[in-house]
C-alpha positions, -999 to 999 in steps of 0.1 A, spaced: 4 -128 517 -16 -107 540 -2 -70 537 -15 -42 563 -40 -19 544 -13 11 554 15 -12 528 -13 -13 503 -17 24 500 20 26 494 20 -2 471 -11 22 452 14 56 455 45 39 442 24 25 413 11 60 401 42 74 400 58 89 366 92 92 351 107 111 327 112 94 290 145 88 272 168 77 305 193 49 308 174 19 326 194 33 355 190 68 353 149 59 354 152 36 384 170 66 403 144 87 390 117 68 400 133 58 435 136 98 443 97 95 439 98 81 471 107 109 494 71 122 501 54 86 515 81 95 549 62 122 556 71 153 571 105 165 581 112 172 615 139 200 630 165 191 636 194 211 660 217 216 630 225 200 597 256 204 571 272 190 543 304 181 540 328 175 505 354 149 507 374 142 473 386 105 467 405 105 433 392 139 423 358 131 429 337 144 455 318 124 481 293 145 503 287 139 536 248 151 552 260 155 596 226 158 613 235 168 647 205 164 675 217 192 699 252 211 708 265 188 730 300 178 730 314 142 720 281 127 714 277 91 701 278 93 661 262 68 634 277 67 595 250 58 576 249 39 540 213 43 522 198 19 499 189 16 464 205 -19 450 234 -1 447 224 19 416 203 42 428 194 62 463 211 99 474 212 120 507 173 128 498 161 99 493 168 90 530 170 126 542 135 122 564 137 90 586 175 99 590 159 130 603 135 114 629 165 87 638 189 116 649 164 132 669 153 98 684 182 86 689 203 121 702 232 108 679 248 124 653 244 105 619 265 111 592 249 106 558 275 93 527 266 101 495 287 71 478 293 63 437 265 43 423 264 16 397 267 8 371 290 39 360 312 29 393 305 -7 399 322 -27 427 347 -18 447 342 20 441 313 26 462 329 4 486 355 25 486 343 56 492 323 44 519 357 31 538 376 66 530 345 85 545 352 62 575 385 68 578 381 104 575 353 107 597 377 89 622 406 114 614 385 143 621 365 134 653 382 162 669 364 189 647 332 171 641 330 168 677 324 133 679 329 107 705 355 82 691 348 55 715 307 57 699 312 52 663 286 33 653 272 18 616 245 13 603 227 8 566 194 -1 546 189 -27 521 225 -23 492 238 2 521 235 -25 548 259 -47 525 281 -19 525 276 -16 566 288 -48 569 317 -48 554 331 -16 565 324 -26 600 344 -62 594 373 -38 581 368 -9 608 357 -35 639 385 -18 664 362 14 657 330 4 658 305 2 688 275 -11 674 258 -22 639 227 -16 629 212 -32 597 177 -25 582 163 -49 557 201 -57 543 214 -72 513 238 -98 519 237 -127 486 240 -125 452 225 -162 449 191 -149 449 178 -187 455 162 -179 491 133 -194 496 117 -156 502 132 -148 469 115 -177 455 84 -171 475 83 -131 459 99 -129 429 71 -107 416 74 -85 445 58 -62 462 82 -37 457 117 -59 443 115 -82 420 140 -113 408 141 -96 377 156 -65 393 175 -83 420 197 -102 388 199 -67 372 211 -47 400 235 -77 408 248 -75 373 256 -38 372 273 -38 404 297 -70 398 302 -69 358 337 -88 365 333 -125 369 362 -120 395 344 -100 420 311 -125 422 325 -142 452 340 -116 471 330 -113 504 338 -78 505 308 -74 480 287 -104 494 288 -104 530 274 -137 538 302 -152 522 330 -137 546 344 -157 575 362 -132 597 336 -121 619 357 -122 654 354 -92 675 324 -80 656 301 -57 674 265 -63 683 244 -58 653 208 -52 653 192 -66 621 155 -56 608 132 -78 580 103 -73 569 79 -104 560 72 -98 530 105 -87 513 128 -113 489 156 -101 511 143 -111 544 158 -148 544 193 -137 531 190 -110 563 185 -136 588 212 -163 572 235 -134 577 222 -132 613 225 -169 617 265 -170 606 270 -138 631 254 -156 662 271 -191 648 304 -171 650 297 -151 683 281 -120 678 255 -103 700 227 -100 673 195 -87 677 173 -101 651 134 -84 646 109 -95 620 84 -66 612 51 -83 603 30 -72 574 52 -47 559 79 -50 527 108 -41 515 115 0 522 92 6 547 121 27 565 109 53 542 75 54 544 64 64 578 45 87 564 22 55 559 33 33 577 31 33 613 58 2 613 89 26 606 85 40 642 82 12 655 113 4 643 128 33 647 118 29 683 135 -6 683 166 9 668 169 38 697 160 12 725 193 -14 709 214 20 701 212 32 737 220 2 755 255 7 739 257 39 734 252 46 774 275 19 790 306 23 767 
């Protein structure tokens, strides 16, 4: 394994970093994952940016809007961060959502879904599909272009991406998945090959599993697990990111493998020398423009012929 000095450094940060004592094993992994923020650097202006509170069975779900300028009916992205599903918030992935909006002169709308393991399966899910459905319902006074609804998602939120476009294909222009989970198997050979990491671990990958499908019932749902589903007609072209040295990366590109099996325009790019959450770390990492850069150039070949 031959990581780039720039992964190394964050490897060293990430390492260093301090939590508070007496939290739930949960509450220290979100606490600790927040400790990411500063290795994305610093925060570019942006035109405007708003919060939004939806409430889903009396419990609210916020919405970040990053809008790139004032014009009218632009193309729009909902996006679903990472964090194994237990972890990860609108700041967490407040910076390179920041940079994407700007690159990509899209608005992105940020959901701020239920975490495991206090809401496990379906209820992050959920929220996710009623901020969907809502941001549909309201394109009129978000000012959105219904015809350029896009999705897109990071590592747990890229399983949650991939689902709600399956369920919201008729809506959706174009997915775009960074890193994403898609198998609870965790027998990969990349899983096998870095089960000590960097950055996830098997160890963590059973745990976070375990929190977010406690019933027995839900461990072969396809909703939860989407390498398992089988309705992938009429899906829209996805764009898919790995990086080489992440357990994830082989589940990523068996999910790619079943899309273009089944049809779907997929564009598949293997980042070399980085791991797992390099998204968020271009304050290091000169990799995340790149594929930020990747993610505009796929985005806008869409986005400017629909």
């Amino acid at each position: 394994m031959t990581l780039s000095e720039q992964v190394n450094k964050v490897l060293a940060y990430i390492q260093d970093i301090e939590v508070p004592a007496n939290l739930t094993p949960w509450e220290t992994g979100r606490a600790f994952y927040e400790n990411f923020v500063p290795l994305a650097g610093e925060k570019e202006t942006v035109f405007q940016i708003e919060e939004q509170t939806l409430l889903k069975d009396n419990h609210p779900i916020r919405l970040r809007i990053y809008r790139p300028n004032d014009t009218e009916k632009l193309p729009v992205i909902i996006y679903f961060h990472g964090g194994w599903f237990n972890a990860g918030s609108l700041e967490t992935h407040d910076t390179p959502l920041r940079q994407l909006t700007n690159r990509l002169q899209a608005i992105i709308i940020a959901v701020d879904y239920r975490l495991a393991p206090e809401y496990p399966f379906p209820f992050g899910l959920n929220d996710c599909e009623f901020a969907m459905q809502w941001i549909i319902d309201n394109a009129v006074s978000l000012r959105i272009n219904t015809n350029k609804i896009s999705i897109a998602g990071d590592s747990a939120g890229g399983a949650l991406a991939a689902t709600v476009t399956r369920k919201f294909r008729q809506h959706t222009m174009a997915l775009l998945l960074i890193y994403p989970v898609t198998d609870n198997s965790l027998k990969t050979a990349s899983w096998i090959e870095f089960q000590n990491g960097p950055l996830l671990d098997l160890k963590g990958g059973i745990q976070a599993w375990n929190w977010y499908l406690p019933n027995i019932e839900d461990q072969n749902n396809p909703d939860a697990i989407p390498l398992l589903a089988n309705d992938f007609e009429a899906l829209p072209p996805t764009f898919i990111a790995v990086a080489e040295y992440d357990p994830l990366r082989d589940e990523a590109v068996q999910y790619a493998e079943k899309l273009k099996t089944n049809g779907v325009n997929v564009t598949l790019n293997l980042y070399k020398g980085t791991t797992h959450g390099f998204f968020q770390m271009g304050g290091y990492i000169d990799d995340t423009e790149v594929l930020i850069q990747n993610m505009s150039d796929f985005f806008k070949t869409y986005s400017n012929t629909k």
